[in-house]
N, C-alpha and C positions, 0 to 999 in steps of 0.2 A: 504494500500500500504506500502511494506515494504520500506522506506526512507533511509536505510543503503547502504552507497556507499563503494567501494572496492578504492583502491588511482588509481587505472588505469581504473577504468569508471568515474571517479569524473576527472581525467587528459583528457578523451576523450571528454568529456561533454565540458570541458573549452576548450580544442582544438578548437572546431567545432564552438564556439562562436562567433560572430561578432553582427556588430549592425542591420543587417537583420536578423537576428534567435533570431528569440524571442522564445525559446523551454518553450513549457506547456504538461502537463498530458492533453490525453486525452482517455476517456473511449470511448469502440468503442462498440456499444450496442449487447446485446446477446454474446457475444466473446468470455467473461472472459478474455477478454485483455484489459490492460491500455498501454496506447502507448505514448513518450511524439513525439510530433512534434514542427516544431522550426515555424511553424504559424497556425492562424485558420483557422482548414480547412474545409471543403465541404464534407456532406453526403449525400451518394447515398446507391441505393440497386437494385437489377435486376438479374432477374434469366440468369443462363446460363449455359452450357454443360461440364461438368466434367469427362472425363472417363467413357462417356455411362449416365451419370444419370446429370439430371436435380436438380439445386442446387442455395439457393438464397444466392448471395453473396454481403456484407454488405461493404462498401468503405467509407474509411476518408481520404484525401490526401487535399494539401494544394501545393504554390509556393510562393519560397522565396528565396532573395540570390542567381539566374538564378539557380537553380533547384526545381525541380519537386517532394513532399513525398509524398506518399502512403502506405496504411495500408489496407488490405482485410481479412476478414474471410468467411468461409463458412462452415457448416454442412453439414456433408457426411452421409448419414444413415446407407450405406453397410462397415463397418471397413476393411469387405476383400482389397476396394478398394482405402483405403487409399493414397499408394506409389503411384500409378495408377495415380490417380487425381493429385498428385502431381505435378509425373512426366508431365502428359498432359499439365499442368497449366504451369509449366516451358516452355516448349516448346511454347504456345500458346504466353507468356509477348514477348519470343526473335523472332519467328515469327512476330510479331506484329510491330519490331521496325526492323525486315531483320537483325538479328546479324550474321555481317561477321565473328564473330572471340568473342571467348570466351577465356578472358585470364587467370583466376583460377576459380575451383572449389572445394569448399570442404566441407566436412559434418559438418550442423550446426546442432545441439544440445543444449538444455539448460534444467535444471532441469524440470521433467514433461513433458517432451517432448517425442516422440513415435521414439525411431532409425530406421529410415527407409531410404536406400539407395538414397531416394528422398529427405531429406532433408540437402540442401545443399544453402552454399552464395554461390556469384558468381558476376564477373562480364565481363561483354561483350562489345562490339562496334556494333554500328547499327547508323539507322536514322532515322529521324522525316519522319515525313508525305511530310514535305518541304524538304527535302533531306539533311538537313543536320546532323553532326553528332550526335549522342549522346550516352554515355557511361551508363550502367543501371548497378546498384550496387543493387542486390538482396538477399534475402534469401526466403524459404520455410519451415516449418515444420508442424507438426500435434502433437494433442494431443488428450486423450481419455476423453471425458468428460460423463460419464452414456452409453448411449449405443450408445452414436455416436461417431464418431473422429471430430475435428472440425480441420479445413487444416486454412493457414495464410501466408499469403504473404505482407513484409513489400517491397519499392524500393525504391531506389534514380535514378534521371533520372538528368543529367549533360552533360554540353559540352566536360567535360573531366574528369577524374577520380579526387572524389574528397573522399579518405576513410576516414578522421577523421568525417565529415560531414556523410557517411555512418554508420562508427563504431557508433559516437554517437545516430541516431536513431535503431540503431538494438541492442545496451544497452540498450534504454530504452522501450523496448519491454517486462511490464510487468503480466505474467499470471497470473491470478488470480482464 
C-alpha cells in the first residue's frame, strides 16, 4: 500500500475524524481494493443481477458516528457491459432508498480506472425503510483487471449530508 499522503487527503482524513471513526485499512477480498473504513465492518457476498448477467458481489460496510459505510465489488465477465452495470447498479442503491432528488453528479475517476460515463459521485435525498430521511453520498467506477472489468461501489448513508466524512472514505479507496 502506497502510504504517501497529498496535504489535502491527509486534511480530509483529519476533517472527518472524531472519537466514533476509528478509520482502519481494510482489504476487501478478491477486489484489488484496500479501503480504509472508520469501523469494523461486516462481510457478506451474494449473487445478484447486473445489467442482464448474474454476478457475485463481495460487501464490507460497517456503522458509526449515525452513519452507515459500505464498500462492494463485483466481476463482470462481459467488459462490453461494463457502463451498463454501472449505470443499473446506480439506479438500483437510489431506487432502493426512493431518491426524490439528486443534488450533484459528477465523473469520478482515479488512476487505473476505466472513463466510462457511468462513473460518477453523487449525492441524493431518499429514505429509510422507516421513512425517514436519509442522504447517500456515493460513487461508482470500474477497472480492467485481465479479462474482466471489476465494477465498485463505495457509500455513505447519513441523516444529512455529511462530505468531509464522504470525501474521507472515497480517498481512501485504494486499488491495488
Amino acid at each position: 500500500m502506497n502510504w504517501t499522503l497529498t496535504w489535502p487527503v491527509a486534511l480530509l482524513l483529519l476533517a472527518a475524524c472524531s472519537p466514533a471513526l476509528n478509520w482502519r485499512s481494510v482489504p476487501l477480498d478478491g477486489a484489488a481494493l484496500i479501503a480504509t473504513l472508520p469501523c469494523k465492518p461486516d462481510h457478506a457476498t451474494r449473487t445478484v443481477e447486473m445489467a442482464g448477467a448474474p454476478v457475485e458481489l463481495a460487501m464490507a460496510g460497517c456503522e458509526a458516528d449515525n452513519a452507515t459505510f459500505a464498500v462492494s465489488s463485483a466481476a463482470l465477465p462481459d467488459p462490453a457491459r461494463a457502463d451498463a452495470a454501472l449505470a443499473h447498479w446506480r439506479a438500483a442503491v437510489l431506487a432502493r432508498v426512493g431518491a426524490s432528488a439528486v443534488f450533484s453528479e459528477q465523473p469520478f475517476a482515479r488512476p487505473g480506472t476505466l472513463p466510462l460515463p457511468s462513473s460518477v459521485r453523487l449525492v441524493a435525498q431518499g429514505r429509510r425503510t422507516d421513512g425517514t430521511a436519509v442522504t447517500v453520498q456515493g460513487v461508482w467506477f470500474a477497472r480492467a483487471l485481465g479479462p474482466q472489468v471489476r465494477l465498485y461501489h463505495a457509500v455513505v448513508y447519513t441523516a444529512k449530508p455529511r462530505p468531509d466524512v464522504a470525501d474521507a472514505l472515497f480517498a481512501g479507496l485504494d486499488l491495488q
